[in-house]
C-alpha positions in Angstrom: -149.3 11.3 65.4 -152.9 9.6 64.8 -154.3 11.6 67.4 -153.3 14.4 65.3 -154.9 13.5 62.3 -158.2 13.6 64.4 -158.1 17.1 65.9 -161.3 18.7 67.5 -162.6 21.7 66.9 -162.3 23.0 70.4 -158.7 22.0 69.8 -158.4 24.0 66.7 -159.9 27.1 68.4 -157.2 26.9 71.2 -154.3 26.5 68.5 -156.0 29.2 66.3 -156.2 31.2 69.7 -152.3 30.6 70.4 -151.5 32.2 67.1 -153.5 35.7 68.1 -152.1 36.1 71.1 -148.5 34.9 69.9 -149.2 37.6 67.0 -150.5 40.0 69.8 -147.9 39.6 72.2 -144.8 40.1 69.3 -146.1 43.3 67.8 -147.2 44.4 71.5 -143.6 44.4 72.4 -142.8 46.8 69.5 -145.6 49.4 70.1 -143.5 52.0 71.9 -141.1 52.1 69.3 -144.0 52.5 67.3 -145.6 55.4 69.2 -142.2 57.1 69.7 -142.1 57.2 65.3 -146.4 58.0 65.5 -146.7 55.0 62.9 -148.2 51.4 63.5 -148.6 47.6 63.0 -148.9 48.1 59.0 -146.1 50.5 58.8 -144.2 47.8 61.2 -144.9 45.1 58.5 -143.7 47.2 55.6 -140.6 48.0 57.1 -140.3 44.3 57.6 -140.6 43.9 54.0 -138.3 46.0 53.0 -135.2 44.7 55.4 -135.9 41.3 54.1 -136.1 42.4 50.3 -133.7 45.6 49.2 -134.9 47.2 46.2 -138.5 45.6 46.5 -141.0 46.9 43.5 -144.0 48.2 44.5 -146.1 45.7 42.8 -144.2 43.3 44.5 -144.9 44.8 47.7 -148.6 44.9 47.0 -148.3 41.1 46.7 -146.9 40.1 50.0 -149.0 42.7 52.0 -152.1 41.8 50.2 -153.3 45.3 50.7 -154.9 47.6 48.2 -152.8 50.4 46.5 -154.4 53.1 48.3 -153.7 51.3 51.5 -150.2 50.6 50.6 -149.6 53.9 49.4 -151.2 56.0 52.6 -148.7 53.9 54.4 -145.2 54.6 52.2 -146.2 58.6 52.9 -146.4 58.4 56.3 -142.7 56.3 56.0 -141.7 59.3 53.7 -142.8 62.0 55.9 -140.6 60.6 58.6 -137.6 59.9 56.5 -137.7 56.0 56.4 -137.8 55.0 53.1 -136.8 55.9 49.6 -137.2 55.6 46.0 -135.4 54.5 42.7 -136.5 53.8 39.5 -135.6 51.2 37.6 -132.6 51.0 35.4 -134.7 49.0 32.4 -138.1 49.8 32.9 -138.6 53.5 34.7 -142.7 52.5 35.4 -141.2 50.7 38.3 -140.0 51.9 41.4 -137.9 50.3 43.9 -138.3 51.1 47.5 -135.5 50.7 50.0 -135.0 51.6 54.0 -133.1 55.6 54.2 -130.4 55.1 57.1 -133.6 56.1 59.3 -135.6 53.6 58.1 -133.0 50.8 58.8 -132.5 52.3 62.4 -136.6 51.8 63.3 -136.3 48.6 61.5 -133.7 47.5 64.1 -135.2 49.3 67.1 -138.3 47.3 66.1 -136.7 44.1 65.6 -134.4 44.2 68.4 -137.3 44.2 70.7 -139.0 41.4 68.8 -136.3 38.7 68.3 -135.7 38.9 72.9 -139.4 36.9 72.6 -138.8 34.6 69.3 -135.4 33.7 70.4 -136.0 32.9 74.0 -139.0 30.8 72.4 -137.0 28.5 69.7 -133.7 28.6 72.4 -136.4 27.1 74.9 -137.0 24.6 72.2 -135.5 21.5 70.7 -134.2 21.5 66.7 -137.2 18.9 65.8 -139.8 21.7 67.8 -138.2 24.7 65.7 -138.1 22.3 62.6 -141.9 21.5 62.6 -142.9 24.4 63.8 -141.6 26.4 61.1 -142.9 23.5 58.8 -146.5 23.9 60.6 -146.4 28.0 59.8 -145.4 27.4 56.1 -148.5 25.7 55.6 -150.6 27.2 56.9 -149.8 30.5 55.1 -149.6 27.7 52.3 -145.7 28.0 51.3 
């Protein structure tokens, strides 16, 4: 562990380089679903969103996506112009709008995901519980959760 706590740089590049091509390689596999729907990576990471949290605001949404509202919004037409996502307002406060997957939306979501576990489940089954365990404890901090 102390030979950790002493890391090079050129061993920081190649673990810094691991993550692109890990993030490469797991939206690569997704890109024909992608093309067959004529949307892309931040439409893919939006639809993520919104499987993981029904009913998300759009505030909220801004948030995790760290995006601008005009980026976020040219993004939710394109998902409306094919059908993937819809719209409620809120019972208490009507300024807010809650966005949800359509039945279309769901079925991209899970032609897109299906694709992408194959690689991240063959990658934790290959590894141990204490690899998976630290791993997911490594990613946490360093997107600082």
């Amino acid at each position: 562990m102390k030979q950790l706590l002493y890391l090079k740089d050129e061993q920081l590049k190649e673990f810094i380089e691991k993550l692109f091509v890990g993030y490469r390689e797991t939206f690569t596999d997704a890109k024909k679903v992608l093309d067959n729907y004529k949307i892309g990576v931040a439409h893919q990471k939006v639809l993520h969103l919104l499987s993981l949290y029904r009913g998300i605001t759009i505030s909220q949404l801004l948030k995790k996506l760290k995006i601008t509202k005009q980026s976020l919004n040219r993004v939710l037409n394109d998902l409306i112009k094919i059908q993937a996502i819809t719209f409620e307002k809120d019972s208490v406060d009507t300024r807010l709008k809650h966005v949800h997957l359509s039945e279309k939306g769901e079925k991209i979501f899970e032609e897109i995901f299906s694709i992408q576990k194959k690689r991240i489940y063959k990658a934790l089954l290959n590894s141990s519980s204490a690899e998976v365990i630290h791993f997911k404890n490594i990613l946490n901090k360093i997107i600082n959760e």
